[in-house]
C-alpha positions in Angstrom: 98.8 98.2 92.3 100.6 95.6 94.7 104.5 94.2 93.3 102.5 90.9 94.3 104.7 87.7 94.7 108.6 88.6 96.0 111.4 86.6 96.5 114.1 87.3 99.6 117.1 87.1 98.0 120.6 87.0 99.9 124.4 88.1 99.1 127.5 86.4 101.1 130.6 88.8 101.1 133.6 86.7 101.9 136.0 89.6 103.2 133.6 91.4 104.8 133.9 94.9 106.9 136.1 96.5 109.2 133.9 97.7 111.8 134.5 101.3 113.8 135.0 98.8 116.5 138.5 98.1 114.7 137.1 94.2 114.6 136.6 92.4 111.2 133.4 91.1 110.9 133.8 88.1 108.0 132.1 86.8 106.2 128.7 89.1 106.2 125.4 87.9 104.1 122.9 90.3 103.9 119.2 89.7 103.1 117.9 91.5 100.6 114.5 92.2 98.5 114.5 94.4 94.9 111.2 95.7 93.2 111.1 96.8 89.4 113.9 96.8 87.2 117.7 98.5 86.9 117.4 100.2 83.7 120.6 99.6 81.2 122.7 102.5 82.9 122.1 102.3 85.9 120.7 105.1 87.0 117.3 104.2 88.4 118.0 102.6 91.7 116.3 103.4 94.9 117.5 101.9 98.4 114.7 102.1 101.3 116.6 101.7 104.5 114.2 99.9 107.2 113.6 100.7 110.9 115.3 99.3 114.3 113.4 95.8 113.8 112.4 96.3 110.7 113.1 93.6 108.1 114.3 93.3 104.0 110.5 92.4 103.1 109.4 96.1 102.0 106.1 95.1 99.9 104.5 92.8 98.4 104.2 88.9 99.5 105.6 86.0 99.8 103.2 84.0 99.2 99.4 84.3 98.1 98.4 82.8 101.7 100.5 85.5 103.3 98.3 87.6 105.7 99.9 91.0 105.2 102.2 92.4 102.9 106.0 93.9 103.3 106.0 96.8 106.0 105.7 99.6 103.7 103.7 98.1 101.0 101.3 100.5 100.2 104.5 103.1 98.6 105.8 100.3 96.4 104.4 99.1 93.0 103.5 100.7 89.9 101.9 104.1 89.9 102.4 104.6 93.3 104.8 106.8 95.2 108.1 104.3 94.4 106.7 103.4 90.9 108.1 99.9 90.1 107.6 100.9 86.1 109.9 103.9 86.8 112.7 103.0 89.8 114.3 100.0 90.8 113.9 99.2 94.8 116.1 97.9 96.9 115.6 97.2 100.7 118.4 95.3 102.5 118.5 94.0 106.2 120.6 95.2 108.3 123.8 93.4 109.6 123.0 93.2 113.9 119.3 92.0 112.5 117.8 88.6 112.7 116.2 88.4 109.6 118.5 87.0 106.9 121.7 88.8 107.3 124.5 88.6 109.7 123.8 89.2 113.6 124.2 87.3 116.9 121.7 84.9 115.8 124.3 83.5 112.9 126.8 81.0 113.0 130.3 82.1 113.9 132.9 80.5 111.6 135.4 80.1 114.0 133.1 78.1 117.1 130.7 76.5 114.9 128.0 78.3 117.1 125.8 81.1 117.1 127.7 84.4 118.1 125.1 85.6 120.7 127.3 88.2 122.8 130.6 87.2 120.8 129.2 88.7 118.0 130.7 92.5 117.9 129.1 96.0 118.8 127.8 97.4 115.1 127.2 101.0 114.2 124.6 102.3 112.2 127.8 103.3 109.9 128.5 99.6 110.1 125.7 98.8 108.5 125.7 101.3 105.4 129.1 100.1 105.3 128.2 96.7 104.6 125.6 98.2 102.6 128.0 99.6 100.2 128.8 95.8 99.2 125.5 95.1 98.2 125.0 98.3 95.9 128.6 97.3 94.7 127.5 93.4 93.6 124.2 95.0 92.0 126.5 97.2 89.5 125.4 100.4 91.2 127.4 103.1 91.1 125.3 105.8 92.4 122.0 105.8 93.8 119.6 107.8 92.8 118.0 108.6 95.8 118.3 106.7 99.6 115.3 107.2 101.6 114.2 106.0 105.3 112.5 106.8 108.8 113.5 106.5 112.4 117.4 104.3 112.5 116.3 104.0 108.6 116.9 107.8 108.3 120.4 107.5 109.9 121.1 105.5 107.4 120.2 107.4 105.2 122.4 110.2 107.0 125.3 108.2 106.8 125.0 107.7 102.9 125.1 111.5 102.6 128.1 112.1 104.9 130.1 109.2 104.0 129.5 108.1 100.6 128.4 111.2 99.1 129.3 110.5 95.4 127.2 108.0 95.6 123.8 108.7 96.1 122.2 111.2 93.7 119.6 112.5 96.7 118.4 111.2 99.9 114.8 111.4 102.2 115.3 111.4 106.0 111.4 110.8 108.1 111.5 110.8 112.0 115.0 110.8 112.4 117.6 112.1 114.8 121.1 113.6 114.3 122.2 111.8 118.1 119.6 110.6 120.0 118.4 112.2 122.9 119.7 111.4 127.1 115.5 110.6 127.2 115.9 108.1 124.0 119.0 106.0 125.5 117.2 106.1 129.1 114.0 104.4 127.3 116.4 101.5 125.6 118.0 101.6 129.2 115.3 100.3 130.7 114.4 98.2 127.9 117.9 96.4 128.1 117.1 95.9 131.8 114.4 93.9 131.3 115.8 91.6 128.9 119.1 91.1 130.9 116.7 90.6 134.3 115.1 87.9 132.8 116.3 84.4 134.2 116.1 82.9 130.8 118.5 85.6 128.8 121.1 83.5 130.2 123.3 86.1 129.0 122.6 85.7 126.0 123.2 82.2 125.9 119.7 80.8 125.6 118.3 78.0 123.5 114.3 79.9 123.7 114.0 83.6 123.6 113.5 85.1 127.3 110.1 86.0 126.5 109.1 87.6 129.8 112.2 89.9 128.9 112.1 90.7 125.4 108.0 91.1 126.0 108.4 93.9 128.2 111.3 95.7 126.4 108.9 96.0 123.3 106.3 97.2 125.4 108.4 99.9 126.4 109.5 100.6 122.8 106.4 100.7 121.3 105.2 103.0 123.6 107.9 105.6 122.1 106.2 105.0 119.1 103.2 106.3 119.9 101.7 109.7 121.0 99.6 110.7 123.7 96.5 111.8 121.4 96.4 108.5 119.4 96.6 106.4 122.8 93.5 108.6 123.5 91.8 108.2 120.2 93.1 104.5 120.5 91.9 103.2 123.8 91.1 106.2 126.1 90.4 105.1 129.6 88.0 101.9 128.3 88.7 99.3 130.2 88.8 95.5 128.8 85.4 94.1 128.4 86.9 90.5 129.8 87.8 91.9 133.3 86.1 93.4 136.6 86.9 96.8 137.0 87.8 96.0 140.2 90.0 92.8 139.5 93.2 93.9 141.0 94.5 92.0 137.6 92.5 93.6 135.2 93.8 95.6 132.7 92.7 98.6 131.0 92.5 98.1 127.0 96.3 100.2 126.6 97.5 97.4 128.9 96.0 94.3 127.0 97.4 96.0 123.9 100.8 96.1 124.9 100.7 92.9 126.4 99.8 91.5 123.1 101.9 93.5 121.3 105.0 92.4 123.1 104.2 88.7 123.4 103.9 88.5 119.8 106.5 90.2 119.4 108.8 87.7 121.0 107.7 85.4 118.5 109.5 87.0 115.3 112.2 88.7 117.1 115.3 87.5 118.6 116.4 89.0 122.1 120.1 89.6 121.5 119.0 91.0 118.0 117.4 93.4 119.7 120.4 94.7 122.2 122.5 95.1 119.7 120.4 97.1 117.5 119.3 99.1 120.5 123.0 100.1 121.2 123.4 100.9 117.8 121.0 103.6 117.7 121.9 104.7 120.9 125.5 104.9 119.8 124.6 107.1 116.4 125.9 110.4 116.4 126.3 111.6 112.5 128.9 113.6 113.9 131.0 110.7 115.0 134.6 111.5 114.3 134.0 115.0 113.1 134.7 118.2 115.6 130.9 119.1 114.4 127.9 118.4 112.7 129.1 121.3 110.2 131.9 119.6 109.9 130.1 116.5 109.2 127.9 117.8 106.6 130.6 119.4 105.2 130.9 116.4 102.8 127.3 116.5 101.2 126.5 117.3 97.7 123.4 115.6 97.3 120.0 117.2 97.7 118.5 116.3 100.9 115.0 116.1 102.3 113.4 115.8 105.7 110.5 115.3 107.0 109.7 116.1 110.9 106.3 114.8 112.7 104.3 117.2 115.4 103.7 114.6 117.7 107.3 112.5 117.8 108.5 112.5 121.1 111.1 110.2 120.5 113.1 112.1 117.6 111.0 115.6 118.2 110.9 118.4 115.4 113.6 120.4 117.2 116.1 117.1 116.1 115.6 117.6 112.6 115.5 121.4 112.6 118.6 121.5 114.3 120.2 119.3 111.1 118.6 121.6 108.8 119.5 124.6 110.2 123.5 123.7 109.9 122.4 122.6 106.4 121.1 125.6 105.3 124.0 127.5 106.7 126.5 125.4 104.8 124.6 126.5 101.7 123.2 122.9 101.1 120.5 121.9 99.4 118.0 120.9 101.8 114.3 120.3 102.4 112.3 120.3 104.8 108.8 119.4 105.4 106.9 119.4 109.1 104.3 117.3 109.0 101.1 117.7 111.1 100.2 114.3 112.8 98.7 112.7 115.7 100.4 109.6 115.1 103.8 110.1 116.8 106.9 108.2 115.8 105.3 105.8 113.7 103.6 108.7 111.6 105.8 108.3 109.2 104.7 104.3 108.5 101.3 105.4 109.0 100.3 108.3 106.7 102.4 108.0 103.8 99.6 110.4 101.6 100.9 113.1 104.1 104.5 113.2 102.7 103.7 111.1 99.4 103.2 114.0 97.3 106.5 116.0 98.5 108.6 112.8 97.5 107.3 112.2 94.7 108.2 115.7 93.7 111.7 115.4 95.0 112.3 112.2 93.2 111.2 113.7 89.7 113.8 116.6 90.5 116.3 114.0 91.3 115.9 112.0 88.4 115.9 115.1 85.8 119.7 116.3 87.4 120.9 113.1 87.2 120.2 112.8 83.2 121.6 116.2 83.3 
């Protein structure tokens, strides 16, 4: 059953954060969404960290008219996998984003005008840190489980590094320790074609650079995707509209991706996007420590991962490698590899693949923390 009707909600923290940059970033709003109901101690709360442009609105709708629901609506609600009737969701935006909480696309106190490239290089850290006020305001202590894919899953990460008495358990899908030479070379290129195009302005632009921002998420999505869905996808076909031998025809893969980035352009900003492309590039859950022992050192919660055959962009090896060091810290860990011809995105796609395994985890979780 569907949470139906939500309500974006927002939270303006007046101090703000330090940032690993050393610069203060004040005052920070976040955007925020919440599902079900804090039970009277607390102790039910759930934070679902969202993806690289991923947004606050997790399920449901905003309004009855609204085509689709939130990005991962079909885990939310009562009986499914996060049971409304049992756990109270959360799902905030991150800071660097463009959809509700502080980024380059907000007004900067001090000029009057939007930040654009004044506004300062965040970390994924960053953003759990400013997370941290958000869970603080809701009368949170400890959450009772933090759970994400892809930049998501570093989040969740840095919750169990850095804040580890506060989280009671935590569910990394698709995620990375440091990504990969291959992963920053692909937001390499991406940046490129943002800062080629003539309208970027550096930054400074009054339209988003669409040319620009069209073909960086043509190159991103194609991380997303594997080589046997693109074949059970569009194979060779080409597009019914053009002559094969048009020299500007395109096969159907192309007139996706074209359509995908174009409309992509219209619910993303540009400089949104650079940011939160360096600050994946940038993660390294090690950061500061001499080693990802070291690192994980800290944890005490439970943790569980989940690893997808066909990710190219975070592979298996990723993961394993995380667990591994886990396991020889005597930590508990999970872990789950999941078999899936969807790629990156498997882990938006195929919830029933990992549902069950959650849903397990989260009842273990729940029965030690009343313990």
């Amino acid at each position: 059953m569907s949470v139906g009707i939500v309500e974006e909600l927002s939270a303006t923290f007046e101090n703000g954060i330090k940032l690993d940059s050393g610069r203060i970033l004040a005052p920070i709003t976040l955007a925020y969404e919440t599902y079900g109901t804090l039970n009277a101690t607390a102790s039910n709360a759930i934070l679902v960290e969202h993806a690289w442009t991923g947004n606050a609105h997790l399920a449901g709708k905003h309004r009855p008219e609204d085509a689709k629901p939130g990005w991962w609506d079909a885990i939310v609600g009562p009986g499914r996998l996060l049971d409304t009737d049992r756990y109270f969701v959360i799902c905030s935006n991150v800071i660097g984003s463009c959809y509700g909480s502080t980024g380059p696309t907000s007004i900067n106190p001090k000029t009057s005008k939007r930040y654009n490239l004044g506004f300062p290089v965040v970390t994924v850290r960053d953003m759990v840190r400013a997370q941290t006020l958000l869970i603080d305001a809701l009368g949170i202590e400890r959450l009772l489980c933090v759970m994400g894919g892809s930049m998501g899953g570093m989040q969740a990460l840095e919750w169990a590094t850095q804040y580890p008495d506060r989280i009671a358990s935590a569910v990394v899908l698709a995620a990375t320790p440091h990504p990969s030479p291959q992963a920053i070379a692909l937001n390499a290129v991406s940046r490129w074609a943002i800062f080629n195009d003539p309208t970027w302005r550096k930054g400074e632009y009054k339209h988003n650079p669409k040319d620009g921002l069209a073909l960086a998420r043509g190159v991103g999505h194609i991380t997303f995707l594997s080589d046997e869905s693109m074949h059970a996808k569009f194979g060779r076909r080409f597009s019914a509209k053009d002559g094969q031998f048009d020299f500007f025809g395109q096969f159907e893969v192309e007139r996706y991706l074209s359509y995908n980035g174009y409309s992509f352009v219209d619910r993303f900003d540009a400089n949104s996007f650079l940011y939160l492309a360096k600050a994946l590039d940038l993660y390294d859950v090690a950061w500061g420590c001499e080693s990802m022992a070291e690192a994980f050192g800290t944890v005490t919660a439970p943790l569980q991962f989940f690893a997808f055959t066909s990710d190219w962009l975070y592979p298996p090896y990723q993961t394993e490698e995380m667990v591994t060091c886990l396991q020889n810290l005597g930590k508990p860990v999970e872990y789950h590899l999941i078999s899936s011809a969807y790629g990156h995105d498997a882990f938006l796609l195929e919830h029933e693949t990992f549902a069950p395994l959650v849903r397990s985890f989260l009842q273990q979780a729940s029965e030690t923390k009343r313990k």
